[in-house]
C-alpha positions in Angstrom: 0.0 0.0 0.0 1.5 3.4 -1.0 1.5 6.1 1.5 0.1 8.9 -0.6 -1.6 11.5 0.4 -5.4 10.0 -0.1 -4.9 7.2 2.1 -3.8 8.9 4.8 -7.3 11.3 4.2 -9.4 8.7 3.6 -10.2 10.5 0.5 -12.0 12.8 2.6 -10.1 16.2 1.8 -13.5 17.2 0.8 -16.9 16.1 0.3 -20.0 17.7 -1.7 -20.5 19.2 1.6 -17.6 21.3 1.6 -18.7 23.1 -1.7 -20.5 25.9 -2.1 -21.8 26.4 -5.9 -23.5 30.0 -7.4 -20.9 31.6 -4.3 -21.8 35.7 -3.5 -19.4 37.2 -1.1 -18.8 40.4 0.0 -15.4 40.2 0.4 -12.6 37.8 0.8 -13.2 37.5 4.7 -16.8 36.9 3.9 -15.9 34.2 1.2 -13.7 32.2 4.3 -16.1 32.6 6.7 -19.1 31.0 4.5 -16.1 28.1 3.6 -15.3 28.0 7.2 -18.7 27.4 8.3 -18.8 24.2 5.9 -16.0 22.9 8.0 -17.3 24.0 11.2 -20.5 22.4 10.4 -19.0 19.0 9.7 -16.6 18.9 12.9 -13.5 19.5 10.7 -13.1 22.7 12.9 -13.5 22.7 16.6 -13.9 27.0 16.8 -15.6 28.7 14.1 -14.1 32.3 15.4 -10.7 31.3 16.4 -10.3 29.7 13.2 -11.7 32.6 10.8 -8.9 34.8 13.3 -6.2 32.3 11.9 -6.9 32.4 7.9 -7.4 36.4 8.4 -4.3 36.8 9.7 -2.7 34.7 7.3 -4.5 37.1 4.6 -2.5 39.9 6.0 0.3 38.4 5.9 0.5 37.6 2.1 -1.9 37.6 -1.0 -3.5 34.5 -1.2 -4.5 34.4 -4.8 -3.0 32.4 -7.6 -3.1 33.1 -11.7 -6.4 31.7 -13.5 -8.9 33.2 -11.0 -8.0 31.0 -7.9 -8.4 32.1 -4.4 -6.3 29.8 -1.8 -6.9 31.2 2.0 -5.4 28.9 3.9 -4.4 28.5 7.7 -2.7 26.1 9.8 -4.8 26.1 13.1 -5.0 24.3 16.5 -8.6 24.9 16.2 -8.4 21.9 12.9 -9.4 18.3 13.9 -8.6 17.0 10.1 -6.7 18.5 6.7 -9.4 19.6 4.9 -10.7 21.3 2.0 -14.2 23.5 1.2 -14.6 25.0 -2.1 -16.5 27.6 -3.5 -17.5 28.6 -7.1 -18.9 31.8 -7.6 -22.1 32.6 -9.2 -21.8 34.0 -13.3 -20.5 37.4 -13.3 -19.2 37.5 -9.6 -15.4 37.7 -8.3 -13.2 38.5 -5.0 -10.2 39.9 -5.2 -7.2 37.8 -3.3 -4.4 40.1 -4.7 -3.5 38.0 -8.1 -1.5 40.1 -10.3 -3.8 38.8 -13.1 -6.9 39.6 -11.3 -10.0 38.5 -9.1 -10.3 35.0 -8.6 -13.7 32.7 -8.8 -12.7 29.9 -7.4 -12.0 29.8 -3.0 -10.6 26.8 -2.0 -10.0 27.3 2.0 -7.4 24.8 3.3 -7.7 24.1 6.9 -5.0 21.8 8.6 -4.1 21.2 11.8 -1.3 23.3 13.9 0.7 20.4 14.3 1.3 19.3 10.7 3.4 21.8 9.3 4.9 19.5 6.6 1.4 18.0 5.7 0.3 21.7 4.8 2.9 22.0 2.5 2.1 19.0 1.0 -1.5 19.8 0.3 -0.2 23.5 -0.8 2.2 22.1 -3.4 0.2 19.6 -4.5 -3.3 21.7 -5.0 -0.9 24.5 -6.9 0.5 22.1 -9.4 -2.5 20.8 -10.1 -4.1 24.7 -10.1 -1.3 25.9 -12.6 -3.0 23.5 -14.6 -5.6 25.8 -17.1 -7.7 22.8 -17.9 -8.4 21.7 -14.0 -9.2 25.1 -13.3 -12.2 25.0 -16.4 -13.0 21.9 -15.3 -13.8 23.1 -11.8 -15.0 26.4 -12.6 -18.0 24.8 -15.3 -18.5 21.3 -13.2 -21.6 23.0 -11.6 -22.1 19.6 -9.4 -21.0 19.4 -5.8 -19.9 15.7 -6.4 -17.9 16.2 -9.5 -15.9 18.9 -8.0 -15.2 17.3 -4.4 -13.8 14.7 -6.9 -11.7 16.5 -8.8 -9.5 18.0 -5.9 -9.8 14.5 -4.2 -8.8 13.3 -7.2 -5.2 15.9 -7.6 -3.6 14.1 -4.5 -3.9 10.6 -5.2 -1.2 10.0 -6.8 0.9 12.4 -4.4 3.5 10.4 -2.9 6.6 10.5 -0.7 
């Protein structure tokens, strides 16, 4: 048995639960804290507020946005019980701005992982991005409109991750 990253998940980064399609946020913040409340509401996080605190502060430190329209707030956080990713595609014509040079993004994927697994977090990082740089899986994810397809299609980017 290999030890890539979805065995150790379970292939549970995320779940149709963890998406949010048609997505209308205010802000950034407000785009985290409807993601964050996916989580929350599944017992991925233990503290809704203590958690948001953690991904805003991470926002301040750096831009959080990639090329292609792609949003990653992310935050390592004691207030985590498993790595774990909600998504959100915004509705037609919608956008938040996370600081891309090439502009606002429409896809939010908010990675929560534990304090303790600082390595892990890079892992998930790396392995989202390369798959992100990629202008076909961002399409893919942007015109899936289907919870299920698109839990499957990040599920589906660390699978064959391995040490």
């Amino acid at each position: 048995m290999t030890n890539g990253l979805l065995e150790r998940y379970d292939a549970e980064l995320t779940n149709p639960g963890l998406v949010i399609l048609e997505l209308v946020a205010d802000s950034k913040e407000d785009a985290a804290a409807q993601l964050a409340a996916k989580l929350f509401e599944q017992d991925r996080v233990s503290d809704l507020a203590g958690f948001l605190r953690h991904v805003n502060a991470r926002e301040h430190q750096m831009a959080t946005g990639l090329p292609g329209g792609i949003g990653v707030p992310h935050a390592r956080s004691d207030y985590v019980t498993q790595t774990s990713i909600a998504v959100g595609v915004t509705k037609f014509g919608h956008s938040l701005d996370f600081g891309a040079v090439d502009g606002p993004a429409t896809v939010v994927l908010l990675i929560a992982t534990p304090a303790n697994s600082f390595s892990e977090h890079l892992e998930v990082l790396a392995t989202l991005a390369r798959s992100l740089f990629k202008e076909n899986f961002r399409e893919s994810l942007r015109r899936a409109h289907d919870k299920e397809v698109i839990a499957e299609l990040i599920n589906s980017t660390l699978v064959f991750f391995d040490h």
